[in-house]
N, C-alpha and C positions, 0 to 999 in steps of 0.2 A: 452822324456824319455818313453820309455814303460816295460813291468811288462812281464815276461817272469815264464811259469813254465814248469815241465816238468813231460808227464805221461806215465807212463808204459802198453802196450801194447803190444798183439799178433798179428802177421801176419797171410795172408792165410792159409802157410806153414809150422804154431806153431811158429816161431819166434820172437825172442824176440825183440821191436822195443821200439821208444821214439817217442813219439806225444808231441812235443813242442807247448804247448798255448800263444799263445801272444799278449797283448792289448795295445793300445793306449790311455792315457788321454783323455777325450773330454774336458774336463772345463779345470783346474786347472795343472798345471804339479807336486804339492803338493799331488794330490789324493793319500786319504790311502784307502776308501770303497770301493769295488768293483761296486759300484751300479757308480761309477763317472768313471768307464774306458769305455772306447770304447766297441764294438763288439770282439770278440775274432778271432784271426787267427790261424788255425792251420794247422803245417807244421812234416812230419815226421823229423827225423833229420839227415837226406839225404840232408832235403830243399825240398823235394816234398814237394805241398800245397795238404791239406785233406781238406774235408766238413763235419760234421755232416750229420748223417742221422736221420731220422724217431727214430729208437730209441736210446735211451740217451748211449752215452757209446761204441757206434760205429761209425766208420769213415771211408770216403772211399777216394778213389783217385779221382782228376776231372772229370777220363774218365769212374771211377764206374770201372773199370778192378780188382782193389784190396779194401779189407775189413781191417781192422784192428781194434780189441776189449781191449777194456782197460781192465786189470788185476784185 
């Protein structure tokens, strides 16, 4: 089971997009803390996969061609 959220975010081009977070249990399939989920994945919700960058609150595409800042 994994833990799905969803955050609002601007594109390059002012657009309004959804940067879906998504974690994985590593212990317990029980886990309520966040401190017991996995690494987080995030994907626009296109399904493109995003990375974190250097600062908090920005993401980019694998190939860095696009930016996206959460709201």
């Amino acid at each position: 089971m994994s833990y799905t959220e969803r955050l609002e975010a601007k594109g390059p081009r002012g657009e309004a997009c959804i940067i879906v977070r998504t974690w994985t249990p590593l212990q317990s399939p029980n886990c309520s803390d966040q401190a017991d989920r996995g690494l987080p994945v995030y994907r626009l919700g296109t399904g493109e996969r995003l990375k974190p960058t250097e600062n908090p609150g920005v993401f980019e595409t694998l190939d860095r061609a696009r930016q996206f800042k959460l709201r």
